[in-house]
C-alpha positions as YAML, in Angstrom:
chain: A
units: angstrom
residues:
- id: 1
  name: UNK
  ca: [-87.36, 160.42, 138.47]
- id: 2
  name: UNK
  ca: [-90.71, 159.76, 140.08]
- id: 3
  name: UNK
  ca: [-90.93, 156.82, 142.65]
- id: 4
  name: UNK
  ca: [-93.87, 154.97, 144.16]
- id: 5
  name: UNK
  ca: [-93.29, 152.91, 147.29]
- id: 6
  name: UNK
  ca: [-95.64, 150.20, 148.47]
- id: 7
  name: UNK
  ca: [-95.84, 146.72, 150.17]
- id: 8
  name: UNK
  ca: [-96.22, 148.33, 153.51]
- id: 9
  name: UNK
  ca: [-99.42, 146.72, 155.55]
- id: 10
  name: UNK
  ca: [-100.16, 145.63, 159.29]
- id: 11
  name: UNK
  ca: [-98.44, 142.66, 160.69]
- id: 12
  name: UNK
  ca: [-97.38, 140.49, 164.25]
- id: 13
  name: UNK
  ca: [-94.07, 141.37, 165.62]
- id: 14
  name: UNK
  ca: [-91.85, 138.52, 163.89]
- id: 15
  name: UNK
  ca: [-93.21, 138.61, 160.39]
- id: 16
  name: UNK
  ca: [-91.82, 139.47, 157.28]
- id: 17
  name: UNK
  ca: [-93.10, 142.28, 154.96]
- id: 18
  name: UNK
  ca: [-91.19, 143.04, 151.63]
- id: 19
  name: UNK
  ca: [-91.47, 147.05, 150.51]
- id: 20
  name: UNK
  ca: [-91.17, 148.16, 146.53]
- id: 21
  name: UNK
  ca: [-90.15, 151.37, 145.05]
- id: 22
  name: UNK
  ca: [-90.69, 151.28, 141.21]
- id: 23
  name: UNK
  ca: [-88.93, 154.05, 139.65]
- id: 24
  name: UNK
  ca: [-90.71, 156.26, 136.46]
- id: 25
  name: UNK
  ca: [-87.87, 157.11, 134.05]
- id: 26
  name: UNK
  ca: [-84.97, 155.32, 132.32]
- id: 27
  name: UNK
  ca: [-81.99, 156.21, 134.34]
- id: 28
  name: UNK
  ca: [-82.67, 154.55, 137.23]
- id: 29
  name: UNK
  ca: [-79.45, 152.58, 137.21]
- id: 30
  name: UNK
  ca: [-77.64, 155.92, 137.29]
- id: 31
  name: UNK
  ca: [-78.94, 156.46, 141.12]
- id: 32
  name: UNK
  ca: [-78.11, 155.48, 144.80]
- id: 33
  name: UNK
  ca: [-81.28, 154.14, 146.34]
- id: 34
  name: UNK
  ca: [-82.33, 154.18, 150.04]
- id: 35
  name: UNK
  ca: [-84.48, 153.72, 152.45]
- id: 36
  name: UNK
  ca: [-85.87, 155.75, 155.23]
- id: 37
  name: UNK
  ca: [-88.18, 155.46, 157.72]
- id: 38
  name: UNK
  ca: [-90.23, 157.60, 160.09]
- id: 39
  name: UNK
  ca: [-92.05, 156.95, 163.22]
- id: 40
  name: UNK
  ca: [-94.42, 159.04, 165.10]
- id: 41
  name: UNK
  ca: [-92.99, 161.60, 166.94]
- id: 42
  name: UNK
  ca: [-89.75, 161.39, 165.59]
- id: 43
  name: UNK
  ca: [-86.98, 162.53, 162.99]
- id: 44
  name: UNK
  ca: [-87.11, 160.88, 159.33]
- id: 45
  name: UNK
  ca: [-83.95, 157.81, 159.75]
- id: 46
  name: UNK
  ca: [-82.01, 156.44, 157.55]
- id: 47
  name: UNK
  ca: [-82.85, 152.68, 157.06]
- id: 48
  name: UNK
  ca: [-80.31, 150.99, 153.96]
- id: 49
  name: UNK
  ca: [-78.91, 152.16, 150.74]
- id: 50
  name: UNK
  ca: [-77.51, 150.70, 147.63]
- id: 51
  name: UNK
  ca: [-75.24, 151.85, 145.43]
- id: 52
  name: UNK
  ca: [-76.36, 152.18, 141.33]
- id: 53
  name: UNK
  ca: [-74.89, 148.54, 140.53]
- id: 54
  name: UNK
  ca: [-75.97, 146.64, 143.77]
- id: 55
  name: UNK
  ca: [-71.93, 146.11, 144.69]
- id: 56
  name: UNK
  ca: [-72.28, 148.12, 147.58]
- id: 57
  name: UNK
  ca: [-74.59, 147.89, 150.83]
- id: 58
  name: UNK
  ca: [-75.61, 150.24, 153.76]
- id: 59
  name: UNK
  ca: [-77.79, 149.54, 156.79]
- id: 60
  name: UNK
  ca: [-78.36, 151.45, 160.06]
- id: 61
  name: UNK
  ca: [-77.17, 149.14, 162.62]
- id: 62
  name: UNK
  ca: [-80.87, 148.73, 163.98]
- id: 63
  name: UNK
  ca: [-82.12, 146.78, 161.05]
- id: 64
  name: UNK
  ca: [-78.38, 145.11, 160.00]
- id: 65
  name: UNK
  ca: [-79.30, 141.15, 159.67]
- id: 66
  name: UNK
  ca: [-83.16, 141.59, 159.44]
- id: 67
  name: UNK
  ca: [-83.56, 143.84, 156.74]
- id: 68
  name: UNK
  ca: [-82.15, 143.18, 153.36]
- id: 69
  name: UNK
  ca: [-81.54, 145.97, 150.46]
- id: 70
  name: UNK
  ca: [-81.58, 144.91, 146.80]
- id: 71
  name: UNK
  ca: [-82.50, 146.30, 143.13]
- id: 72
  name: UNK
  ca: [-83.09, 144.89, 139.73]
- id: 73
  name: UNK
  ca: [-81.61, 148.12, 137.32]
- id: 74
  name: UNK
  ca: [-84.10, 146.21, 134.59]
- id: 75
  name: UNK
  ca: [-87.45, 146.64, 136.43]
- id: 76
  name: UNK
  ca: [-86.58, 149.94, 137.60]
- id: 77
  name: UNK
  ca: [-87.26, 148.55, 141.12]
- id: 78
  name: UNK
  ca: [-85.15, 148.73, 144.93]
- id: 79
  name: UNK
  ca: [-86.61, 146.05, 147.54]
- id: 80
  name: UNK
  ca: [-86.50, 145.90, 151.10]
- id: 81
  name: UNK
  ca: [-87.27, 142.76, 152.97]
- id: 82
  name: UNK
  ca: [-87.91, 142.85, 156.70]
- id: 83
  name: UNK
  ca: [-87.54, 140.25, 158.54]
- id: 84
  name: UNK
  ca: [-88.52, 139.52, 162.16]
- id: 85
  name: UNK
  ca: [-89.92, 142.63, 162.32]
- id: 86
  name: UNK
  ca: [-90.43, 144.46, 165.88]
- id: 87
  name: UNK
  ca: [-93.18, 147.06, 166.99]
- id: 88
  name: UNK
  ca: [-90.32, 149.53, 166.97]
- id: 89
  name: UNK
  ca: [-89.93, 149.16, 163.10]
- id: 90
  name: UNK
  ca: [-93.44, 150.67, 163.09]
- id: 91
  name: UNK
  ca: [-93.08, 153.61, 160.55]
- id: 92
  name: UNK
  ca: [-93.74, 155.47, 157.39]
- id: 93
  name: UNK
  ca: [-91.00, 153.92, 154.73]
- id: 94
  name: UNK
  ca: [-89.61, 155.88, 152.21]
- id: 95
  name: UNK
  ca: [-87.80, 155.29, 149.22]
- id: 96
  name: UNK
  ca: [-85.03, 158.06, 147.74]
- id: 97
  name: UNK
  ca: [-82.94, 158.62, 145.08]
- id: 98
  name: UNK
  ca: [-79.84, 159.89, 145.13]
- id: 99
  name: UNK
  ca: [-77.13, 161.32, 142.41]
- id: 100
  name: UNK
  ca: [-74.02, 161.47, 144.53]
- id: 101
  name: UNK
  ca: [-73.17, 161.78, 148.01]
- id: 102
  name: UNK
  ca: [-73.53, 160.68, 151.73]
- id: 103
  name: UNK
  ca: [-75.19, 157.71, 151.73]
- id: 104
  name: UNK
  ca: [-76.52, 157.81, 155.13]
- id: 105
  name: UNK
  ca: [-78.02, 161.27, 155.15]
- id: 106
  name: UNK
  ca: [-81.05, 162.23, 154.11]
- id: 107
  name: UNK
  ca: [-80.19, 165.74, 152.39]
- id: 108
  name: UNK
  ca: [-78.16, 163.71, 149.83]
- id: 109
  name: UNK
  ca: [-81.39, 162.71, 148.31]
- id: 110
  name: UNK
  ca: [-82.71, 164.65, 145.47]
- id: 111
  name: UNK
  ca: [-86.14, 162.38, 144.72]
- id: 112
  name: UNK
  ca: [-88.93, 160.64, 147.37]
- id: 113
  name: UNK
  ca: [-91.10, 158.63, 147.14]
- id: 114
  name: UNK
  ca: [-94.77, 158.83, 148.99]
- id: 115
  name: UNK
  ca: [-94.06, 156.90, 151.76]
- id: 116
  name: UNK
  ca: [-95.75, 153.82, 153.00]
- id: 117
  name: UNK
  ca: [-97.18, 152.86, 156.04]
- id: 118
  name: UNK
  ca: [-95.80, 149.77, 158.29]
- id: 119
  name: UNK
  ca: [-97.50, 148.49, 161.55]
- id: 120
  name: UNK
  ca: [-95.72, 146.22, 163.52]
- id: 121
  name: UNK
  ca: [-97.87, 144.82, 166.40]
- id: 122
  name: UNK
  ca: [-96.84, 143.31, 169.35]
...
């Protein structure tokens, strides 16, 4: 599966900013999805996930309430909204796709996307 993150974009500590990842291929129900993010300077993090049906949700306790995960299995498409977003959410978001495993952990991810870029200013 081939995925293509976008949405990212420059905004004012507060704002709201909703990220895509459209996903090539027709199995895209068949995979976890998450996000991950990485700042300057630092390790790629694990953001959210979701599992294939939407049932199940995962955040990393820095985002949990501002960020929301979601997908719609018919446009081949996993969402994340952020909300009152702070300077330190500042990173390169990616999206990932996943067959089985940890959810939380990056090496479970078999597909990424490209990444894109979020500026948070202050």
């Amino acid at each position: 599966v081939q995925l293509q993150a976008s949405g990212g974009g420059l905004v004012q500590a507060g704002d709201s900013l909703r990220l895509s990842c459209a996903a090539s291929g027709r199995t895209f129900s068949s995979y976890i999805m998450g996000w991950f993010r990485q700042a300057p300077g630092k390790e790629r993090a694990f953001v959210a996930a979701i599992n294939r049906s939407g049932s199940s949700i995962y955040y990393a306790d820095s985002v949990k309430g501002r960020f929301t995960i979601s997908r719609d299995n018919a446009k081949n498409t996993v969402y994340l909204q952020m909300n009152s977003l702070k300077p330190e959410d500042a990173a390169v978001y990616y999206c990932a796709a996943a067959i089985s495993g940890n959810i939380r952990d990056q090496a479970t991810y078999n597909y990424w996307g490209q990444g894109t870029l979020v500026t948070v200013s202050s």
